[in-house]
N, C-alpha and C positions, 0 to 999 in steps of 0.2 A: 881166960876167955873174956872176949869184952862184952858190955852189956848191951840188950839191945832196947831200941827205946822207940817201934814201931812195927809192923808187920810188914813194910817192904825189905826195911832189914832182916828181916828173920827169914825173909824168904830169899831173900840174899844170899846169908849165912849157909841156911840150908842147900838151896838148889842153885845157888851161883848168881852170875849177875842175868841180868836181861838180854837176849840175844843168846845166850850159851846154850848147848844144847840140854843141859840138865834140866833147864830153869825152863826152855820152852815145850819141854816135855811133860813137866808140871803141869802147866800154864792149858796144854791143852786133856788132860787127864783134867783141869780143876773146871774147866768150861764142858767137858762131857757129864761131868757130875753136877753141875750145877742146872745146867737144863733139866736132866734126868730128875733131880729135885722137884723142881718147877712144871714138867707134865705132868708127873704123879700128884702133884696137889691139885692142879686143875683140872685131873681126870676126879679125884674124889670129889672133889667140887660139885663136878657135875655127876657124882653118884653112876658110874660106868667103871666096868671092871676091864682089865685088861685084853678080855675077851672080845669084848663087848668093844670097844676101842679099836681094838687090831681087823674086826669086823668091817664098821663100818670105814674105815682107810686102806682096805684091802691088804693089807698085815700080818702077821702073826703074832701070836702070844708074848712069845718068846721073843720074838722082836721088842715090842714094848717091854718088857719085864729089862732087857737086856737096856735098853736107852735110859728107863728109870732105874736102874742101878749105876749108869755114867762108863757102861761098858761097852757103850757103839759111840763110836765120832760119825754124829749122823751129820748129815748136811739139811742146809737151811730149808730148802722145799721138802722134803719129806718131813723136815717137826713143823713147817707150815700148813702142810697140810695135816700133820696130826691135830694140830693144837685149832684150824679153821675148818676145815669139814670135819673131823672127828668128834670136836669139843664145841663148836659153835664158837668160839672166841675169834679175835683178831691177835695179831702177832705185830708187834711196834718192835721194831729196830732202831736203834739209833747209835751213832758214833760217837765220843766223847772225847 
């Protein structure tokens, strides 16, 4: 096995090149989870429980619970509106 000496490689390795469908399936599981991360911390943040959250965004529980575990591919306005009328924050996008 050859060595790997980065994490694009290993994700390589693992789920194939870029574009294939392995690798883009990853790719979108790992950006479902990674927001789901990131409302969870800034719902604690602002000390709101998931209830409390799914409330004031007209929501349910289980809806949030489900996006911070990285198990709904939400779309951009509905975590905009979680994360600005929910949370009080702003939401920066940017392309890179």
């Amino acid at each position: 096995m050859q060595a790997i000496d980065n994490f694009d490689e290993l994700l390589e390795q693992k789920y194939g090149a870029k574009g294939s469908s392995k690798r883009e399936e990853f790719e979108t599981d790992s950006l479902a989870f990674r927001l789901g991360v990131m409302l969870k911390e800034a719902r604690k943040e602002a000390r709101m429980t998931q209830e409390q959250l799914a409330e004031k965004t007209g929501t349910k529980k289980s809806y949030i619970s489900r996006i911070e575990r990285g198990l709904s591919d939400i779309q951009i306005s509905t975590y905009s509106r979680l994360i600005e009328i929910g949370l009080g924050r702003k939401l920066t996008i940017s392309i890179a």
